[in-house]
C-alpha positions as CSV (number, residue, x, y, z in Angstrom):
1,X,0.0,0.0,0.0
2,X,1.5,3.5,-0.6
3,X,2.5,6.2,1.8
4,X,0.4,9.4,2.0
5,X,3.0,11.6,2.3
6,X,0.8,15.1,2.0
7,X,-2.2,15.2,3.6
8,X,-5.2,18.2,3.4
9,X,-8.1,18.6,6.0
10,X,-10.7,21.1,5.4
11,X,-8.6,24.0,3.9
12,X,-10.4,27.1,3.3
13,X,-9.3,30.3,1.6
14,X,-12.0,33.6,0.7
15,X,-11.0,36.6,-0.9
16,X,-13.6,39.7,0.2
17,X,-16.6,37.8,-0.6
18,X,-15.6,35.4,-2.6
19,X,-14.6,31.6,-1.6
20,X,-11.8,30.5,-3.8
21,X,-11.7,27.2,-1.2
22,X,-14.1,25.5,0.3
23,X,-13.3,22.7,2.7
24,X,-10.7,20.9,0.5
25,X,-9.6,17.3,1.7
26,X,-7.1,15.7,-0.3
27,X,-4.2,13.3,0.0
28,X,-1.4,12.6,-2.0
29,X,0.9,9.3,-1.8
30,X,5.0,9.4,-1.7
31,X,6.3,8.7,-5.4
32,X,3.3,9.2,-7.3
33,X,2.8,12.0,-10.0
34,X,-1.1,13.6,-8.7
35,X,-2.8,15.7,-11.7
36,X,-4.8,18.6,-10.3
37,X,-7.2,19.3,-12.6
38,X,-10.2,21.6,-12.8
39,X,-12.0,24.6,-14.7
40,X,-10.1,27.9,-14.4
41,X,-11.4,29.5,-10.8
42,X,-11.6,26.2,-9.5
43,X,-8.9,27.0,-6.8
44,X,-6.0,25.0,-8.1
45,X,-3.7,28.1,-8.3
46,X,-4.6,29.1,-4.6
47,X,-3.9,25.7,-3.3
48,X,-0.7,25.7,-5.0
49,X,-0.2,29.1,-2.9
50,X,-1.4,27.7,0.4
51,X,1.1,24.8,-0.2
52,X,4.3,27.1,-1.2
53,X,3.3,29.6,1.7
54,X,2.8,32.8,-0.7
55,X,-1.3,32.6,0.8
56,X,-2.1,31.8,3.9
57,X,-5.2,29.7,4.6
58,X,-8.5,30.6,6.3
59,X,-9.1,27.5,8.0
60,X,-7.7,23.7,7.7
61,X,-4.6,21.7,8.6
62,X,-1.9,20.3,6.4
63,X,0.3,17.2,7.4
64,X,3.7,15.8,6.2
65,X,4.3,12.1,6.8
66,X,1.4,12.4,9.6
67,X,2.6,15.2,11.5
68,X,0.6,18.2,11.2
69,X,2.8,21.1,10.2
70,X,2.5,25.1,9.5
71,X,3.6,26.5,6.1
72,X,3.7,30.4,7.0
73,X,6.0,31.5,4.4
74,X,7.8,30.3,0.8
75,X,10.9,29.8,2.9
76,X,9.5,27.5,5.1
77,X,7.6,25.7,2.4
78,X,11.3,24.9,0.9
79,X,12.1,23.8,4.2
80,X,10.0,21.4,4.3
81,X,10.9,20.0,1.2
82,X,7.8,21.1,-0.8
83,X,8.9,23.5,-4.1
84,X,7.0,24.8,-7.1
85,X,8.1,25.3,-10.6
86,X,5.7,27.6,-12.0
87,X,5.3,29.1,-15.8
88,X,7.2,32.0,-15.0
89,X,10.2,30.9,-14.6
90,X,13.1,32.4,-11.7
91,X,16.0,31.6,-13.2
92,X,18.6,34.4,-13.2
93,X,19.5,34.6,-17.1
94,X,23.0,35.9,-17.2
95,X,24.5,32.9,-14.7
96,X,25.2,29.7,-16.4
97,X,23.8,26.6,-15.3
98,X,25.3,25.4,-12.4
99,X,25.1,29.0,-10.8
100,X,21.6,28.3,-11.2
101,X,21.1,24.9,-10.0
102,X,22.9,25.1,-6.6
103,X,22.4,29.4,-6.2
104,X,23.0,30.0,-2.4
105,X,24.0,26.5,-1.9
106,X,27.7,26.1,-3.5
107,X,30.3,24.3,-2.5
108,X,32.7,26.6,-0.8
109,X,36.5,26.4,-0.1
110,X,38.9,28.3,2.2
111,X,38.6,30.3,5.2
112,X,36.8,33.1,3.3
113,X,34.4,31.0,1.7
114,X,35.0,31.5,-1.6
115,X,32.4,29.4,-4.2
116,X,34.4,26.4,-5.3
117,X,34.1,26.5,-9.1
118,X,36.0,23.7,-9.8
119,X,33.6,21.7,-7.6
120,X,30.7,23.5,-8.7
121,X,31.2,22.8,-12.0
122,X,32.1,19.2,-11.3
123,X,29.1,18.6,-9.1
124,X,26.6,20.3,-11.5
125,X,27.6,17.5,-14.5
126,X,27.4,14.5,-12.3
127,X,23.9,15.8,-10.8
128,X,23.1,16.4,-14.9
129,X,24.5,13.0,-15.6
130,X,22.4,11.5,-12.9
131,X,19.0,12.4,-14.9
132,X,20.8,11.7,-18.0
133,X,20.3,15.3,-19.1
134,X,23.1,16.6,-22.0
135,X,23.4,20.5,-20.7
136,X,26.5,21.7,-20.4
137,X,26.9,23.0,-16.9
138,X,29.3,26.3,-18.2
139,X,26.5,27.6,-20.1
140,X,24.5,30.6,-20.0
141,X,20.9,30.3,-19.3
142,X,19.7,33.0,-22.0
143,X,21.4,30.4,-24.6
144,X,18.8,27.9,-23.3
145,X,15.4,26.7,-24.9
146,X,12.1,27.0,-22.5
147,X,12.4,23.1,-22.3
148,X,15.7,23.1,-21.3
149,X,15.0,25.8,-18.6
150,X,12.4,24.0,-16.9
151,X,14.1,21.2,-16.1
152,X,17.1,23.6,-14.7
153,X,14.3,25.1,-12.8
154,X,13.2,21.1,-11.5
155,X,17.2,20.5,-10.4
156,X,17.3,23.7,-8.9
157,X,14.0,22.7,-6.6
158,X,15.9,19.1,-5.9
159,X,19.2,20.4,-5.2
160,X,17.7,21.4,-1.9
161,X,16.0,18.4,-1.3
162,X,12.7,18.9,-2.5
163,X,10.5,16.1,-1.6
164,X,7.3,17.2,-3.6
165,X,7.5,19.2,-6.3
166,X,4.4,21.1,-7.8
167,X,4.4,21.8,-11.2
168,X,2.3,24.1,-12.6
169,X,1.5,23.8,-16.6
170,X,5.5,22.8,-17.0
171,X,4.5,21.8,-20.5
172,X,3.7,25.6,-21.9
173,X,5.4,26.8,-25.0
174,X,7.5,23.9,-25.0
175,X,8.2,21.5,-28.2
176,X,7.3,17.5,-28.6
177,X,10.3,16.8,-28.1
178,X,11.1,19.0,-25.2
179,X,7.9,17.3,-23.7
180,X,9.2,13.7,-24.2
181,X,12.8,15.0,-22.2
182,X,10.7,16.2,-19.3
183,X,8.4,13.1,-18.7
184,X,11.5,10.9,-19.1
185,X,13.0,13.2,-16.1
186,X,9.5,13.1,-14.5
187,X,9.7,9.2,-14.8
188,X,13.2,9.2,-13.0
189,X,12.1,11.0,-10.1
190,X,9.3,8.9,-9.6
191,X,11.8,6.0,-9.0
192,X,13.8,8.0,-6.5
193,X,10.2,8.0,-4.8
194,X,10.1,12.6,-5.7
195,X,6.3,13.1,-5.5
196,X,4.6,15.3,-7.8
197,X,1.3,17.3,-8.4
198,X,1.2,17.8,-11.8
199,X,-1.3,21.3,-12.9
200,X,-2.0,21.0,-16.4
201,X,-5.3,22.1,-18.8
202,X,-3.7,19.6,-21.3
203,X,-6.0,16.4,-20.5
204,X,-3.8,14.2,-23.4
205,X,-0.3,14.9,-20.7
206,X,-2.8,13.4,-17.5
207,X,-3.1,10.2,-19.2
208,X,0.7,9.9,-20.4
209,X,1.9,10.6,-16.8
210,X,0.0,10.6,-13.7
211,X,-0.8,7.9,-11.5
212,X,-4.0,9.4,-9.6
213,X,-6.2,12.7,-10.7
214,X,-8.3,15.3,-8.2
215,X,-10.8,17.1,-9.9
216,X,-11.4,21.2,-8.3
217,X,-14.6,22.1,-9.4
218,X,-15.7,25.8,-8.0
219,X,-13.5,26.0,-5.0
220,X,-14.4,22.0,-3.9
221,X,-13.1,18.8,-4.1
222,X,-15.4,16.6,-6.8
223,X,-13.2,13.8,-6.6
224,X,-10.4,11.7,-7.2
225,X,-9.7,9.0,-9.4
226,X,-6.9,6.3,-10.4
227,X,-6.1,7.2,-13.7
228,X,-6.7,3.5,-15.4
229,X,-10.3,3.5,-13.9
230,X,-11.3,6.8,-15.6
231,X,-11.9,8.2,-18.9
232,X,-11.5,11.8,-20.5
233,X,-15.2,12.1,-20.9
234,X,-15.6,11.6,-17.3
235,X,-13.1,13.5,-16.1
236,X,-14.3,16.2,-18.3
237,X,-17.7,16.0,-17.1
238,X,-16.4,16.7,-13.4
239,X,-14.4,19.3,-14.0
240,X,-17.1,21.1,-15.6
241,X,-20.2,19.9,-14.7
242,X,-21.6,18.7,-18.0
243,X,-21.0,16.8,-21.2
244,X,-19.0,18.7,-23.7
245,X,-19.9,17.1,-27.1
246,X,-18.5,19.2,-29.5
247,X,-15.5,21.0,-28.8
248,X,-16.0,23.2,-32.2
249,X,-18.7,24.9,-33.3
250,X,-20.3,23.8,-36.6
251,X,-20.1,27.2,-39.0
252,X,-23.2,27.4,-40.9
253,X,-21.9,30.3,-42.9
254,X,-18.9,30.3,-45.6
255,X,-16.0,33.0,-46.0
256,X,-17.1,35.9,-48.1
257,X,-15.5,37.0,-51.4
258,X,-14.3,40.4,-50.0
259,X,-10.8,40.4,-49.4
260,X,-10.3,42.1,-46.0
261,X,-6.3,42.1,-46.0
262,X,-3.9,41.7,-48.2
263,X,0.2,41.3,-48.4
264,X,2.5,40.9,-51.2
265,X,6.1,40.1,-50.1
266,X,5.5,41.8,-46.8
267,X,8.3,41.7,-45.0
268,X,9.0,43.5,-41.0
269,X,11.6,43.4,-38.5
270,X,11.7,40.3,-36.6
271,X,10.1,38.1,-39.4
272,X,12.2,35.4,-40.9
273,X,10.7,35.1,-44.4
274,X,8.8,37.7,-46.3
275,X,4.9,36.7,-46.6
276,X,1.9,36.9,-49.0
277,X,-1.7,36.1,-48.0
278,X,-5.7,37.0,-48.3
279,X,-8.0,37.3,-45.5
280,X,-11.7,36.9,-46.6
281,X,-14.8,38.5,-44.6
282,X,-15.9,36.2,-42.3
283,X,-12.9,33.7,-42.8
284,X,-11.1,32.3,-39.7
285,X,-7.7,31.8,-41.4
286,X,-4.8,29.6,-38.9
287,X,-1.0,30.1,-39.0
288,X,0.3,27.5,-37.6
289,X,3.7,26.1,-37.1
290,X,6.2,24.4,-34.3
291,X,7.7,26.8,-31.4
292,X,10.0,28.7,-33.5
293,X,8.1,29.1,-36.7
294,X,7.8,32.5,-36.4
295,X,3.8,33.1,-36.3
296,X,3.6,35.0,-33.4
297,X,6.5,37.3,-35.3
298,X,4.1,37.7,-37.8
299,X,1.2,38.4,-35.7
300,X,3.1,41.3,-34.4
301,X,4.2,42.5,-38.0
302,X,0.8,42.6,-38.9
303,X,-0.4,44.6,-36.6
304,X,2.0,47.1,-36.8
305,X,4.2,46.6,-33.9
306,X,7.5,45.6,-36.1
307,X,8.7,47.8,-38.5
308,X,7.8,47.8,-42.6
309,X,10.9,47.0,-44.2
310,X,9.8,45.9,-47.6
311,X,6.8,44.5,-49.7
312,X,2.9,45.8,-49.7
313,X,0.2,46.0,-47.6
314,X,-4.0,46.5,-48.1
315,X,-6.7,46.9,-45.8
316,X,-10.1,46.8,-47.9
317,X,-8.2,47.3,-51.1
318,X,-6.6,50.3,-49.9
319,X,-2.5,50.2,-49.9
320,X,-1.4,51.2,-46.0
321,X,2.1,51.2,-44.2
322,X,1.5,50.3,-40.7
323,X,4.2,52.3,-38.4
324,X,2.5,51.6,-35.4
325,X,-0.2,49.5,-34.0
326,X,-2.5,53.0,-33.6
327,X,-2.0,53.4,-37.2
328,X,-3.3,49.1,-37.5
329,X,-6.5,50.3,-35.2
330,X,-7.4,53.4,-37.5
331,X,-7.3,50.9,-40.3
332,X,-10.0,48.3,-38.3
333,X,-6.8,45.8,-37.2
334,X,-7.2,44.8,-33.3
335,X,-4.8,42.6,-32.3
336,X,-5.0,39.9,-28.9
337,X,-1.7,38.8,-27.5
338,X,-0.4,35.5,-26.8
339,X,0.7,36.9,-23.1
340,X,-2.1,38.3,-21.8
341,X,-0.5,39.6,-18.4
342,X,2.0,41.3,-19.6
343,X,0.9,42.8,-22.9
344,X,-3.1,42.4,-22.9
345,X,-4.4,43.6,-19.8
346,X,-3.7,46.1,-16.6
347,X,-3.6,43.8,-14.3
348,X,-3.9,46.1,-11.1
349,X,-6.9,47.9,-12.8
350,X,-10.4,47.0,-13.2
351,X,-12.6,44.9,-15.6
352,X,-14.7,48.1,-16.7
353,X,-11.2,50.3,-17.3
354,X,-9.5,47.3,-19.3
355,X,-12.5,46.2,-21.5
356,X,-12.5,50.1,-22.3
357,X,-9.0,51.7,-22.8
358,X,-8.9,51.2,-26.1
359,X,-12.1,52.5,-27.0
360,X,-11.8,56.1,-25.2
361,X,-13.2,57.8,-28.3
362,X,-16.7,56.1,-28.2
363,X,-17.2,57.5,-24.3
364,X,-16.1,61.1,-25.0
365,X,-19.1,63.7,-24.1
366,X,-17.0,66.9,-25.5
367,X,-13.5,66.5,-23.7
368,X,-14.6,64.4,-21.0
369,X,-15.2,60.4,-20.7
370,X,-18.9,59.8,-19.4
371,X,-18.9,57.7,-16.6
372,X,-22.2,55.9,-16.8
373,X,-21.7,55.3,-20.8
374,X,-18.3,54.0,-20.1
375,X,-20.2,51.4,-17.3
376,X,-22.8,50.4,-18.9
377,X,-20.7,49.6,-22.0
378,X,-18.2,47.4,-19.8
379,X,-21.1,45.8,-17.9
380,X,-22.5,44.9,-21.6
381,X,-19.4,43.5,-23.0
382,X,-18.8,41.4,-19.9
383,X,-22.4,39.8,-19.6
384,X,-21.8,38.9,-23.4
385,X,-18.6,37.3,-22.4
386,X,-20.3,35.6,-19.6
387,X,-17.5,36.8,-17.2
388,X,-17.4,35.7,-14.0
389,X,-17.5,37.1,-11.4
390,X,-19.8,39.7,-13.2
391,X,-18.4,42.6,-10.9
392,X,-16.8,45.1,-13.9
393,X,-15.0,47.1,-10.4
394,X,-13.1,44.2,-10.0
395,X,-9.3,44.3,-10.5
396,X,-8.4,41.6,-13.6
397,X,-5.5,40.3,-11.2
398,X,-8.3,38.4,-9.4
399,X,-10.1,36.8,-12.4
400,X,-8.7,33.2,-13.7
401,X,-7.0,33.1,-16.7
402,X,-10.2,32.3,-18.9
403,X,-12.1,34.9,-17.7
404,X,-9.0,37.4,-18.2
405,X,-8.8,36.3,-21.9
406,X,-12.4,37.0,-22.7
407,X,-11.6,40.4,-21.1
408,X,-8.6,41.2,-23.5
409,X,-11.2,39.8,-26.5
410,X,-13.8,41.8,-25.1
411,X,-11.5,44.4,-24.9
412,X,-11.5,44.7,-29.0
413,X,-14.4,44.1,-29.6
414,X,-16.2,47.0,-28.3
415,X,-14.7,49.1,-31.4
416,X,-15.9,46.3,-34.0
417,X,-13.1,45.9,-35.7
418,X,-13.2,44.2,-39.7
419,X,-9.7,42.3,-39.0
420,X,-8.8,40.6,-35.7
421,X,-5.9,38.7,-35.1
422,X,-5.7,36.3,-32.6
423,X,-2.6,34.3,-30.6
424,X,-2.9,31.9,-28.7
425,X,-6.1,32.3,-27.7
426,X,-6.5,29.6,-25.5
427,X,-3.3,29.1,-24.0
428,X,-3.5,28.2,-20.3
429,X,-7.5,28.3,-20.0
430,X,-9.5,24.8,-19.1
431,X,-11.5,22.9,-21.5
432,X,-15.0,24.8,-20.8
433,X,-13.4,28.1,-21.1
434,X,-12.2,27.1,-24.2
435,X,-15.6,26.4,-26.0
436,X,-16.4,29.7,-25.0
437,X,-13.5,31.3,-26.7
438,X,-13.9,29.0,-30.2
439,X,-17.7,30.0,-30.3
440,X,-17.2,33.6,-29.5
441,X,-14.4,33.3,-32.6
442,X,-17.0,31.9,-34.9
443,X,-19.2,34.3,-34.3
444,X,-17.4,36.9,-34.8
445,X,-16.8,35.3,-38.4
446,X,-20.7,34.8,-38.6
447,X,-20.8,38.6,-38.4
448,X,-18.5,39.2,-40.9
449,X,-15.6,40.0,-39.2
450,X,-12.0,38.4,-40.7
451,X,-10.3,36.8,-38.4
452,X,-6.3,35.4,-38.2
453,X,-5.9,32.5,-35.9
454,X,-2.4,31.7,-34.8
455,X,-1.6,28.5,-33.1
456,X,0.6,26.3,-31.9
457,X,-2.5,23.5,-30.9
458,X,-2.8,21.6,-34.4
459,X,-5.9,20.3,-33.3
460,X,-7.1,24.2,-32.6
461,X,-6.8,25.0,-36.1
462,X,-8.0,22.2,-37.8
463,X,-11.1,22.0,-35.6
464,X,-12.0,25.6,-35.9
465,X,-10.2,27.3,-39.2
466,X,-11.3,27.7,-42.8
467,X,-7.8,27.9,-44.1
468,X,-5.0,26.8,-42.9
469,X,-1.4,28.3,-43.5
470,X,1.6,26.4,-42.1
471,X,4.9,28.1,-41.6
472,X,8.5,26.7,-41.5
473,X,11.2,28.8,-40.5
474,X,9.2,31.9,-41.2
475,X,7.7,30.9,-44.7
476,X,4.7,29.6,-45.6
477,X,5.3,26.1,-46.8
478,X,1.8,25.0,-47.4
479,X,-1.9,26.5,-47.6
480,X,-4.6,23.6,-46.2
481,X,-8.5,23.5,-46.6
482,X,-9.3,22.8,-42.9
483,X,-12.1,20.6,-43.8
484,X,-10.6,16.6,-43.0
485,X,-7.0,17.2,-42.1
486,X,-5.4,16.1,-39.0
487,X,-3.5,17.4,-36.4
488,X,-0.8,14.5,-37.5
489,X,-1.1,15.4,-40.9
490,X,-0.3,19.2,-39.7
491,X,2.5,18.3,-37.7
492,X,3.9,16.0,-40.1
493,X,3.8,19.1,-42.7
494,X,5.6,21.5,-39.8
495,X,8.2,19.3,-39.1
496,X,9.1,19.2,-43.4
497,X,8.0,15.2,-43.2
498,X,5.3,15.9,-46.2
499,X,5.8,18.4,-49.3
């Protein structure tokens, strides 16, 4: 039988009136990797914070190995043995690799207490060697891929002895193969008997590598399961509370003949390969590609934020050069980030000022913005979005990611804009959230509206897009009718493996 090694009793957690936890009782066995799913708001992310002491709870105990302890602060969470590696990562980019790994716990020498570097160095490539990892330990972290960092960011937690390690969506923006590296470190650790809850809104990953799941649903505990006795429909319909039987939505209508934007050999600072494409009215187009394609570069160029260097550029038939992304918005171009936190949204500020900064001209009565027309056009746009909590004076920071997204969509769509381009629009938001987001795309198409998907979730594209361009390098190698393709066949087309 195995050892619980983390046990929860009755944890509660509110902030102002709402209850992000309520009463959660869970357990979690030595060696085994424990998914922690649920909807976004569930409460996973303030559990995580209860358990790394960056939130203290309301209410509830917490035991290691059967003795009840207190977890006031990160630094005695560490203590204690329990570390998180979060999507942000805290690596310090200028030190190399070993700096990294064993920061504030080198190997000294000497009376003084000078860092051994010698030893540093030494220890750092048989602890790499142990995981079977080929990192050079003399490195600089900036020279690293996200993959790479995140499993310097694991050895860093385990240098110190970190008994459970909570890993929150380690998987995002990382490659196939970069996936396959960390699940074979993930394996290893298992053996040395490393316990893991594993965060993830990637269902597929739950299945490859956990042992057991818990399912969050609204700030409660709706279960867990072994993950051999249960199957993603199920877990699906605990997390959200329903069947979800189609996760795209049928389009009834077809792309119109207009041609909303045009380029010919466009070409912009930070693209790799000058581009030519059409975007119909009321045609979802995807760009797709593998991390380092260059769509997201694109994206950008697009809208303005890189600068022209060559080629040509029509909005509605009408040649433009795009200096700036004002000059995309006068020419109906809105444009919604792949980071939403840092360049989508104030986070400090409230739903009601970040659903409207962009549309300031609409609420001016003579030189001043009207206050009630400003409200009642942010308490609108969030009842469409069906955000929740529908309280438009709430600061964004305390939304979950899917409900922050459909404020940095809503956000554009005030100003009904003909072109909207769209990255990653789903990136880090739970599988009910997402339905949201892919009907709210379609009808925006329904109305007309052109839109540019780009993706890095094959399956994204193919379930959702008319078109489908896939770039290489920064060129587009191939142009795909959406209708029947695969997200193998995609993939397979990304990686160069069909012409």
């Amino acid at each position: 039988m195995r050892q619980v090694i983390l046990e929860l009793k009755n944890i509660h957690k509110h902030f102002g009136g709402i209850k992000a936890l309520k009463g959660i009782d869970l357990s979690v066995c030595e060696g085994e990797v424990h998914a922690l799913v649920g909807e976004n708001g569930a409460g996973k992310s303030t559990l995580i914070k209860i358990l790394t002491g960056a939130t203290p709870m309301d209410q509830g105990e917490i035991y290691l190995n059967g003795k009840k302890v207190i977890i006031e602060d990160p630094v005695s969470a560490r203590f204690k043995g329990i570390a998180a590696i979060y999507q942000e990562l805290s690596l310090i980019e200028h030190l190399n690799v070993a700096q990294n790994i064993f920061l504030g716990n080198e190997p000294n020498k000497g009376i003084l207490g000078w860092v051994d570097k010698k030893s540093l160095l030494e220890k750092t490539q048989n602890y790499l060697k142990t995981f079977g990892i080929q990192i050079n330990s003399e490195i600089k972290v900036h020279k690293l891929g996200l993959g790479e960092k995140r499993i310097i960011e694991i050895l860093k937690a385990l240098s110190v002895n970190a008994k459970i390690l909570l890993l929150d969506e380690p998987t995002t923006g990382m490659s196939k193969v970069e996936i396959d590296t960390l699940f074979e470190i993930i394996d290893d650790l298992k053996k040395q008997r490393v316990t893991m809850i594993y965060i993830s809104h990637h269902l597929e990953e739950i299945f490859r590598i956990c042992d057991r799941v818990s399912v969050l649903k609204d700030g409660e505990h709706s279960g867990t399961f072994e993950i051999d006795n249960v199957d993603m429909s199920t877990l699906i319909r605990t997390m959200v509370g329903r069947d979800i039987k189609e996760e795209f939505p049928e389009r009834d209508l077809r792309p119109g003949a207009d041609v909303l934007l045009k380029t010919e050999n466009f070409f912009a600072e930070d693209m790799l390969k000058p581009v030519s494409l059409k975007l119909h009215s009321g045609e979802i187009l995807g760009i797709t590609g593998i991390i380092g394609a260059g769509k997201s570069e694109l994206g950008m160029a697009l809208f303005g934020a890189s600068k022209t260097i060559s080629g040509k550029f029509w909005v509605k038939g009408t040649e433009v050069v795009l200096k700036n992304p004002e000059d995309a918005r006068r020419n109906g171009i809105a444009f919604i980030p792949e980071d939403r936190k840092e360049q989508g949204l104030f986070l400090n500020q409230s739903v009601e000022d970040n659903l409207t900064v962009a549309n300031i001209d609409q609420l001016l009565r003579g030189l001043l913005v009207s206050m009630s027309k400003k409200r009642q056009i942010a308490v609108d746009t969030a009842k469409k979005l069906k955000v929740t909590p529908l309280d438009t004076l709430n600061k964004v920071k305390n939304l979950s990611g899917g409900n922050q997204q459909k404020v940095v969509i809503g956000k554009w769509l005030i100003g009904n804009p003909p072109i909207i381009i769209v990255d990653e629009p789903t990136r880090g938001i739970d599988v009910g959230a997402k339905v949201e987001i892919y009907n709210l795309i379609k009808e925006l198409a329904d109305n007309g509206a052109g839109i540019i998907l780009l993706s890095s979730e094959f399956k994204e594209v193919s379930g959702l897009c008319d078109r489908i361009l896939v770039l290489r390098k920064g060129e587009i190698i191939r142009e795909i009718k959406s209708k029947g393709v695969s997200s193998r066949e995609i993939l397979e087309i990304a990686l160069g493996g069909i012409n």
